[in-house]
N, C-alpha and C positions, 0 to 999 in steps of 0.2 A: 664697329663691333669687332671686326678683323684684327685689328689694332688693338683695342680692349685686351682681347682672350692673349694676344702675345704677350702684350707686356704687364698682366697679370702674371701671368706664370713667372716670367721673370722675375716680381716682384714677391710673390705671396711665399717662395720658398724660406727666406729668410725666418717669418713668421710662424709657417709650417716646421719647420723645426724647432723651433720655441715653444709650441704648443705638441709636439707629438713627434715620432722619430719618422714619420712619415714625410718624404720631402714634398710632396704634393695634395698635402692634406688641405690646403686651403683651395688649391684650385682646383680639385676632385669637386670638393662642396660647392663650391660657385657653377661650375660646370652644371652640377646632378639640379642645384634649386636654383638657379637661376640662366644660364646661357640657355639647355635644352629647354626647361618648360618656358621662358620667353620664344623662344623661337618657333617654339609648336603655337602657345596662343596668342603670340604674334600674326603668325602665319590667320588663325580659324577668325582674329577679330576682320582681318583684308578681306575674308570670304566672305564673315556671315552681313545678310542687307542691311542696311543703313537705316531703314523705317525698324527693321527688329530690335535695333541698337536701340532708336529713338524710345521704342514703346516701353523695354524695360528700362529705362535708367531709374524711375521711381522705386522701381522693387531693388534693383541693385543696392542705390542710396538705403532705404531701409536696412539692408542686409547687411550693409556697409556700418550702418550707425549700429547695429546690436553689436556687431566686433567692436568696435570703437571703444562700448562703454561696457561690453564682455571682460575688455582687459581688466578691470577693476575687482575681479572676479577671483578665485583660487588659479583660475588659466591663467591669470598677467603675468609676463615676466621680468624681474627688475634685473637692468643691469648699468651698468656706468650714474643708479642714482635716479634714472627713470624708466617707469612701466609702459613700454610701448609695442613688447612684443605679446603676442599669446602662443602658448603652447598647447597642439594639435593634439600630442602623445607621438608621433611619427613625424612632424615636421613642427619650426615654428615660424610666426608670419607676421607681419608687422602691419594691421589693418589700414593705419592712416596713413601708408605710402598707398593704398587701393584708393582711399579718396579721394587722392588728385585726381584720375583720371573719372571717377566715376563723377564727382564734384559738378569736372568739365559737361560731363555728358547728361547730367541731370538739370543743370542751367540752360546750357544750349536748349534741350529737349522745351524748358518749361517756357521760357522768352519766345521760343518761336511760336508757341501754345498761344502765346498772347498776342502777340503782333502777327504781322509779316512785312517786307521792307516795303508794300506799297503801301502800308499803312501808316508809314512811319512821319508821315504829312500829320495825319489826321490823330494820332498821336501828342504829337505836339501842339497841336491846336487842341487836343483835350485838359492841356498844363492852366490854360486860361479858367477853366470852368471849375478850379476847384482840387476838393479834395481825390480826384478820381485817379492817379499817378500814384498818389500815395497808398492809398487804401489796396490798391490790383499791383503794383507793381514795387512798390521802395520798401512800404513796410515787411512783404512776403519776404525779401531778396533781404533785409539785415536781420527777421528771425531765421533765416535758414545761417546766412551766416555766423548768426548769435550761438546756434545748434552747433554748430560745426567745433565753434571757440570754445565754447564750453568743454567738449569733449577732451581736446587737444589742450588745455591748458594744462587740464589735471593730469594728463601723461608729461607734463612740462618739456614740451615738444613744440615752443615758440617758430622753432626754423621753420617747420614742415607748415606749420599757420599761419606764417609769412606768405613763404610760398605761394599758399591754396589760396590764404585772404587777395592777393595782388594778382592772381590769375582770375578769380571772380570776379575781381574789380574793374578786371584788363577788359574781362569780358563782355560787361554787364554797360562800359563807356565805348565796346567796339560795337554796341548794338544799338548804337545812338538816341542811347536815354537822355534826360536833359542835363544839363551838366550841373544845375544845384543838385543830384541827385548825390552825384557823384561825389559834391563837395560834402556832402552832409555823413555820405558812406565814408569817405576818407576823414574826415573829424573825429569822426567814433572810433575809426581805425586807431588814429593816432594816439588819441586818448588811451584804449585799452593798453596800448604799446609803453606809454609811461606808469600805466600803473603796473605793470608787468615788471618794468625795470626798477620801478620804487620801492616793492613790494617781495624783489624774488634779489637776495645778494647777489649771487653768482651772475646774472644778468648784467647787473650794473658794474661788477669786476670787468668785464665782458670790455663793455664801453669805455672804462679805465684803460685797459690794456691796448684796446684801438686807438683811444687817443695819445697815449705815454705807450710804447711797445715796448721801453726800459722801465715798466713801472713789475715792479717783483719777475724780473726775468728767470729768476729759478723754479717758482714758483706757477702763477697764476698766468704768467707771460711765457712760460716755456714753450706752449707750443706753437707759438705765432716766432718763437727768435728761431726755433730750429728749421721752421718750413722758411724763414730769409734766409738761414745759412745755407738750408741746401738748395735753395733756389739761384743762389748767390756762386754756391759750389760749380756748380752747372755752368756758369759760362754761355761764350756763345753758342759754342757748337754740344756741349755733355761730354758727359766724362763715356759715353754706352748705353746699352742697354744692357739692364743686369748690374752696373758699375757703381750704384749708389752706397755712397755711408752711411748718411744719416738712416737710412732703412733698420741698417743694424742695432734700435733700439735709441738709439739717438731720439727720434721724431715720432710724438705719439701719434695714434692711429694710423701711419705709413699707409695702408692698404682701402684706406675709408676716407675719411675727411680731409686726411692731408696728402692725396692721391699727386694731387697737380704739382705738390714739392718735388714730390718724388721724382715725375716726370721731366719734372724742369731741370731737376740733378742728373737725368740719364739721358735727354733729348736736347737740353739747352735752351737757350734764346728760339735759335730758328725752328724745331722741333713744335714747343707751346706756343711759335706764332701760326706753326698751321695746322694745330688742334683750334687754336681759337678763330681762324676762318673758315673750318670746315662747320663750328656752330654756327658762323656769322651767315654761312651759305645754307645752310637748313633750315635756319627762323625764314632765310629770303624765300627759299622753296617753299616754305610751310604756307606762306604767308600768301604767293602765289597762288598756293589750292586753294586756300579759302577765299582768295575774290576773286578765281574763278566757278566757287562753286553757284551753283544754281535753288537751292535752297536756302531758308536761314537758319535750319538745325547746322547743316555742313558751313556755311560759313563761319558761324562759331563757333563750333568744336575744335575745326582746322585750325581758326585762331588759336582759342586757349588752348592746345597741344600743343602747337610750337612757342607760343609764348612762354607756357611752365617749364618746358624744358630747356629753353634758352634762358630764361630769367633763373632758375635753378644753377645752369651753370654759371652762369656770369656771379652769382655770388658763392659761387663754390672757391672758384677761381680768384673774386678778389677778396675772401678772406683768408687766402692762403699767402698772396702777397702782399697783406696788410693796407690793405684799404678800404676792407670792409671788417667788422664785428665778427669772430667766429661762430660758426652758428651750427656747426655738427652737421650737416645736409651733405648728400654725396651728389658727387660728379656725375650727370649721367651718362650711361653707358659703359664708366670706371672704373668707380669705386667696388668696394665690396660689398656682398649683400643682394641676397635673391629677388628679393618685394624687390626694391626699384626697380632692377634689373627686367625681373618681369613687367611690372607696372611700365614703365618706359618704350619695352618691345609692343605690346598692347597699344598702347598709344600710336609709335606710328604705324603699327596695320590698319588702327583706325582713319588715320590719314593717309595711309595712302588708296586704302577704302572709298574715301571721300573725293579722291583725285583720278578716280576710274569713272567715278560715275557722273 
């Protein structure tokens, strides 16, 4: 985060001027709605107990799904083409960056409701007798996350459902359900994901462009050729910090989704190789709490937080150096933008909440 807040500033001026004569008008904003209030409810999630956590996630997820589908309301806000934000009147907030986390902590809470790991014998011996897996545990888990898609398609906000879909899924095979479970949850995944691309142009441009990255390069490819040029710019070592061109208007969203271009033009090769090992070292930490934790709420939560947030940047990152589909999702810890920013601080209080107790 240290790191974050410097080369924010660095970056968001260029921006800040573009938008207002104020040269730190972007990073005032980031600062006020998201470094402070993550770090304060960062801070209260580390305190408050872990059984409190556990008892509300049902009321939170409620509270969570009326924003979800609040946005579709006079409150939504449309910009870039979709409605994902709501407007407060005094701030605005982007509900389905809160159901990652909450997502996590309402799964954990309900699988552990069901099982527990000494049960997880007699579990599996209940696969033999029938429909009783399905009926208590597979059908519940694909209408919640039926609920979930639903919500998120109609903001056509496929990244963010990626995301959340593949940290449930993370979750739901790290709690050693049977693994036809999983194959049947991943079928239906898949499926929805081609009718998604069949179905929505822009999508399937998408996959065009990933596979051909010279397919309408002015165009529909522009921003995957400029986050290569200035990743390319960069070099081994970077031209600085502060030193980027492409920022200058060159490379869309510079401050959001194509954050790790940017870095790559001002830190270089070696730079983005030890941003991408300090994630590589945080999933391992993360991963550590949760098989040491002592519970099965905490060892799955622990998972699916360091899973989302590692699996979020790993395709942050590779679709900025064209190996993955652009997908609009921010860097955490990064990019711009208050919701993750808090949502992500949130998360690891929860974890390291988990790793005290």
């Amino acid at each position: 985060m240290g790191f974050s807040v410097i080369f924010f500033f660095t970056l968001s001026t260029t921006a800040s001027l573009q938008r207002s004569d104020n040269l730190y008008y972007y990073f005032l904003h980031q600062f006020l709605s998201g470094y402070l209030p993550a770090l304060i409810l960062g801070f209260l999630a580390y305190k408050i107990p872990l059984d409190y956590i556990k008892k509300i996630s049902p009321i939170l997820l409620v509270i969570n799904l009326f924003f979800i589908f609040l946005i579709f309301s006079p409150l939504g806000v449309t910009a870039g083409g979709a409605t994902r934000w709501i407007n407060l009147g005094f701030f605005n907030f982007q509900p389905s960056e809160f159901l990652k986390i909450i997502s996590i902590l309402y799964l954990s809470s309900w699988i552990a409701s069901k099982l527990s790991y000494e049960k997880i014998k007699g579990w599996k011996d209940r696969v033999k007798k029938g429909y009783h897996n399905v009926i208590y545990i597979l059908a519940p888990f694909i209408i919640f996350l039926s609920l979930i898609s639903i919500g998120l398609y109609y903001q056509r906000d496929a990244g963010t459902l990626g995301i959340i879909a593949l940290t449930l899924l993370a979750i739901y095979c790290y709690a050693k359900t049977p693994l036809w479970h999983n194959l049947v949850i991943l079928s239906l995944g898949l499926s929805f994901l081609l009718y998604m691309v069949k179905f929505e142009p822009y999508r399937l441009d998408r996959w065009l462009i990933f596979l051909n990255p010279n397919h309408d390069p002015l165009g529909k490819g522009f921003q995957l050729k400029q986050s290569i040029i200035s990743l390319g710019s960069g070099g081994f070592w970077g031209k600085g910090l502060g030193m980027s061109v492409q920022k200058f208007g060159y490379l869309p969203q510079a401050t959001s989704d194509s954050i790790f271009a940017v870095m790559g033009e001002e830190i270089g090769f070696i730079g983005l190789t030890v941003v991408i090992i300090a994630f590589v070292l945080f999933f391992f930490a993360g991963l550590k709490i949760s098989r040491n934790s002592h519970d099965t709420f905490s060892k799955l939560a622990a998972f699916g937080i360091v899973f989302w947030i590692s699996i979020q940047a790993l395709i942050n990152m590779a679709s900025a150096t064209g190996i993955f589909p652009l997908t609009g999702i921010p860097l955490p810890f990064f990019s711009y933008g208050g919701s993750h920013i808090v949502v992500e601080l949130i998360g690891v209080g929860i974890l390291l909440n988990i790793s005290k107790s």
